[in-house]
Structure formats: C-alpha cells, structure tokens
C-alpha positions, -999 to 999 in steps of 0.1 A, spaced: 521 73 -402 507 87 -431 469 90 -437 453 86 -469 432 112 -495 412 113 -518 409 137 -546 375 142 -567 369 162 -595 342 185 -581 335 210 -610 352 224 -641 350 255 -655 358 260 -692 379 234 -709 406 206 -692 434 198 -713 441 170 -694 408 153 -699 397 152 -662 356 149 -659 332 155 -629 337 126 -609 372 121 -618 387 107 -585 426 98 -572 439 86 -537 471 95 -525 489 84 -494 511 120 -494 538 101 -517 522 85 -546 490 93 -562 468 71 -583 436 75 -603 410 51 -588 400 43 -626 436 43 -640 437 78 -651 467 101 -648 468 134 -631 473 166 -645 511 173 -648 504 211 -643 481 208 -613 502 182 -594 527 206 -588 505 229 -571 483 204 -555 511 187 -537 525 209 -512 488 206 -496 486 171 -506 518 157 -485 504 181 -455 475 167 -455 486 136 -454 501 138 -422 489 130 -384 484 170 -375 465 182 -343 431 192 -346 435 229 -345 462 227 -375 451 249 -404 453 221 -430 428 206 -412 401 230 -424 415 220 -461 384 207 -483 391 220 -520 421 226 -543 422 239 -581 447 237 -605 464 270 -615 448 273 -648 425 304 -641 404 303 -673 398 268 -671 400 256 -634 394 221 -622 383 223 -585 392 191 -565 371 182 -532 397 164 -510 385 140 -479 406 120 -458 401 83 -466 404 50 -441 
C-alpha cells in the first residue's frame, strides 16, 4: 500500500518561473500529485522529483536509504526551489 507525502516549498533562491512561494505545498500518494491550494507543479521539477517521490511512497524497511529523504530541489541551479518532503497519514 502506498503511503502519502507531502511536498512544501521550503525556500527559494533567485527567481521561480513557475510561480511557486514559501509555503507552497502538494500531496502525492507516489502516482498523482496535487497542490493543496489548486496550484500546479513545476513541469521541469516533477521530472526530477519523482523518481524519489514514487520511492518514497512506498512501505520500505527502516534501514532503506530513502528513508533518510527530507528535501528535494528542482534542477534549476541559479534559481532552485528546495522542497521539505514529510510522510503524511
């Protein structure tokens, strides 16, 4: 069974041309992903977020590395956006 995330906006450096802001926040279930205000993602960090994303997403043993997971960017390097991810009930 598939566990839940959620992505928050946690800082950004520079400029977003997607229009994501601090606070920004989506929750996945490792197959869809929604904005919790309506808000789209990013079309060029979704592709880099979701390898993680769907891994995260599933049921792993304690000691698996994605466990340790607690931030992603997007691959813009002049103007990241870092997302906090947290596992969600």
């Amino acid at each position: 069974m598939a566990q839940k995330a959620k992505l928050t906006v946690k800082s950004i450096a520079g400029y977003c041309s997607a229009g994501h802001k601090v606070g920004d926040s989506f929750i996945t279930d490792g197959v869809t992903i929604k904005g919790e205000q309506g808000q789209g993602i990013c079309i060029f960090a979704l592709p880099s977020l979701a390898p993680y994303i769907t891994a995260y997403c599933r049921e792993t043993p304690t000691s698996d590395w994605i466990n340790q997971l607690s931030e992603l960017q997007c691959p813009d390097t002049k103007n990241t956006v870092k997302f906090a991810v947290e596992r969600i009930e």
